[in-house]
C-alpha positions in Angstrom: 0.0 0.0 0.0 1.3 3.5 -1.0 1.9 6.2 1.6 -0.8 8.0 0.3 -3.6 5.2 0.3 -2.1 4.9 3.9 -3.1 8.6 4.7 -6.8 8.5 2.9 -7.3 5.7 4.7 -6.9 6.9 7.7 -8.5 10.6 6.6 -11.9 8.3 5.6 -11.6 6.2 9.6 -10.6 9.8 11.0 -14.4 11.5 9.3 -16.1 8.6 10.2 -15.4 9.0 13.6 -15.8 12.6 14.0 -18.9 11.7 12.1 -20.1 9.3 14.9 -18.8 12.0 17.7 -20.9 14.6 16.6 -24.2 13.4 15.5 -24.3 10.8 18.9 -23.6 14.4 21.4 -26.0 16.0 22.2 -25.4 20.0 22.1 -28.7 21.4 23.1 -28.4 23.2 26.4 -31.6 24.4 27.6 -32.5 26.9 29.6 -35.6 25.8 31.8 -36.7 22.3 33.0 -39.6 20.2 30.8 -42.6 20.1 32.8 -42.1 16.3 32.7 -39.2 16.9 34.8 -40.7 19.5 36.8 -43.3 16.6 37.9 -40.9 14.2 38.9 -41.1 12.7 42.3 -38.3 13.4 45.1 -38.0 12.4 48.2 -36.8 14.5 51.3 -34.8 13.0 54.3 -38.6 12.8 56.0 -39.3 10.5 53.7 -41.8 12.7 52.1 -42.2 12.8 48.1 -42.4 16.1 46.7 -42.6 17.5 43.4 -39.4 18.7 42.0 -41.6 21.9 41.0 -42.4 22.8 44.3 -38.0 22.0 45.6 -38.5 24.6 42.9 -40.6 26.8 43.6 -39.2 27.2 47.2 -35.8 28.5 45.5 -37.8 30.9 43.7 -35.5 34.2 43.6 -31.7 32.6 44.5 -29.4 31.0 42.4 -29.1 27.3 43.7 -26.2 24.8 42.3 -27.9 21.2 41.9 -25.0 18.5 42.2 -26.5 15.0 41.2 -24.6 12.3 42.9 -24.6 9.2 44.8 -22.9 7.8 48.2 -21.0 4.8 45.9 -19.7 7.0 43.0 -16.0 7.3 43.4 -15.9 11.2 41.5 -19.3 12.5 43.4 -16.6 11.7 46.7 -13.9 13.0 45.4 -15.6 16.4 44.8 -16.7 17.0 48.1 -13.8 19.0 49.1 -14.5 21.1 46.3 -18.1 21.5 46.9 -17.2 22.3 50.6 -15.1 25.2 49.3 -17.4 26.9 46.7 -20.5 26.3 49.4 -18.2 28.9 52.4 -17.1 31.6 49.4 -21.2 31.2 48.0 -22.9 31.4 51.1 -25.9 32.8 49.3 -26.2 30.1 46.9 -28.8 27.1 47.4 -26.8 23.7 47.4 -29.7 20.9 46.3 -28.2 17.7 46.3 -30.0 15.2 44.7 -28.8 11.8 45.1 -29.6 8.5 42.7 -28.7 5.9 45.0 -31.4 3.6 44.9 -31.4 2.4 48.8 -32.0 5.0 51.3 -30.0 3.5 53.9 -27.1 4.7 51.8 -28.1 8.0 50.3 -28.9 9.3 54.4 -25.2 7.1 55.4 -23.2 8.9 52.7 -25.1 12.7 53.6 -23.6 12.2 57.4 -20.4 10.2 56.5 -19.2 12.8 54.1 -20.9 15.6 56.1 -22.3 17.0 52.4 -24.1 20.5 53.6 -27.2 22.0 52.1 -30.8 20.7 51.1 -31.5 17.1 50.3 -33.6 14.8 48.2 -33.2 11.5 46.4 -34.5 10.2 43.3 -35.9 6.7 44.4 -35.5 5.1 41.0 -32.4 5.6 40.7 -30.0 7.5 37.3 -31.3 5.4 34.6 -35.1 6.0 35.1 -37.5 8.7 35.3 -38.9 12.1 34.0 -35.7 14.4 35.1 -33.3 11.9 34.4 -34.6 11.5 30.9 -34.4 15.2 30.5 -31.0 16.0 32.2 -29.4 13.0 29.6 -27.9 11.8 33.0 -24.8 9.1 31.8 -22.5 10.3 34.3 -22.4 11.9 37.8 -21.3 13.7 39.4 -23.7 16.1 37.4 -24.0 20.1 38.2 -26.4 22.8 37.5 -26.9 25.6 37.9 -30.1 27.8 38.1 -30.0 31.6 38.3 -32.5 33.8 40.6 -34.8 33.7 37.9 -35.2 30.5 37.2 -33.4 30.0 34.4 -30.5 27.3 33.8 -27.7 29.0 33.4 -25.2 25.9 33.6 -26.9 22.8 32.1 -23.7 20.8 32.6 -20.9 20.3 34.4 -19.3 17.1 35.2 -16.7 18.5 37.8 -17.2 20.6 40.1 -14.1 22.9 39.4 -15.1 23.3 35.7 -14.7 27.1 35.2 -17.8 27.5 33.5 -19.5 26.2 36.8 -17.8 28.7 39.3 -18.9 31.5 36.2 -22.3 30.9 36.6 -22.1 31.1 40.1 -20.7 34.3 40.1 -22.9 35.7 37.3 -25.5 37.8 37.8 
């Protein structure tokens, strides 16, 4: 084979693959939450289900940082330091933590063993099913968001929690 068959070979595997890349991400970034996700179910640490409308609606005017995450995901853990940081120089910021884990036992363990500060809820059926879940594309957590005072999303995602377009939003206005 000739050095340039070589090279359009591996031009053709090189577009086919940016090919794939592209059309299989998802670029949209929206800036308020379906109404399908705005019915889903969450539970508190009463073990009460609420809507996450009304978690919602009683944030109405701050900017709140959502972190998705889980008491047995390895990168939600190793954030926490982070999080701790950006919650004592963002003291007016509302920190909703919303955790997948699937047992309760271990969503409530993990919110005292790692001492994780702010408002909490869980979504019982865990990161692969459900209303929000579906609409946040959630593959991966951790997963941060951010939601400006009026009720916008002004971060859709952020998969760690020093990305710089994470602690921008916060700042913004």
């Amino acid at each position: 084979m000739t050095k340039t068959n070589k090279m359009t070979q591996k031009m053709k595997k090189f577009s086919i693959l940016l090919w794939l890349f592209i059309t299989s991400c998802s670029f949209e970034n929206p800036t308020e939450f379906s109404e399908k996700a705005m019915n889903e179910s969450l539970i508190n640490l009463q073990k009460e289900s609420i809507s996450f409308k009304e978690v919602f609606r009683q944030n109405r005017g701050k900017k709140v940082l959502i972190n998705v995450w889980a008491s047995w995901c390895a990168d939600c853990i190793k954030g926490l330091p982070e999080l701790k940081k950006i919650q004592k120089t963002h003291p007016s910021v509302v920190f909703l933590n919303i955790s997948v884990d699937e047992n309760p036992l271990a969503w409530k363990r993990g919110i005292e063993r790692f001492a994780i500060k702010g408002n909490h809820y869980n979504l019982p059926k865990g990161m692969k099913n459900g209303d929000l879940v579906d609409f946040l594309n959630l593959h991966w957590i951790p997963r941060y968001i951010v939601v400006d005072e009026k009720g916008s999303i002004s971060l859709f995602k952020a998969t760690k929690i020093t990305d710089d377009d994470l602690l921008t939003a916060l700042k913004s206005n």
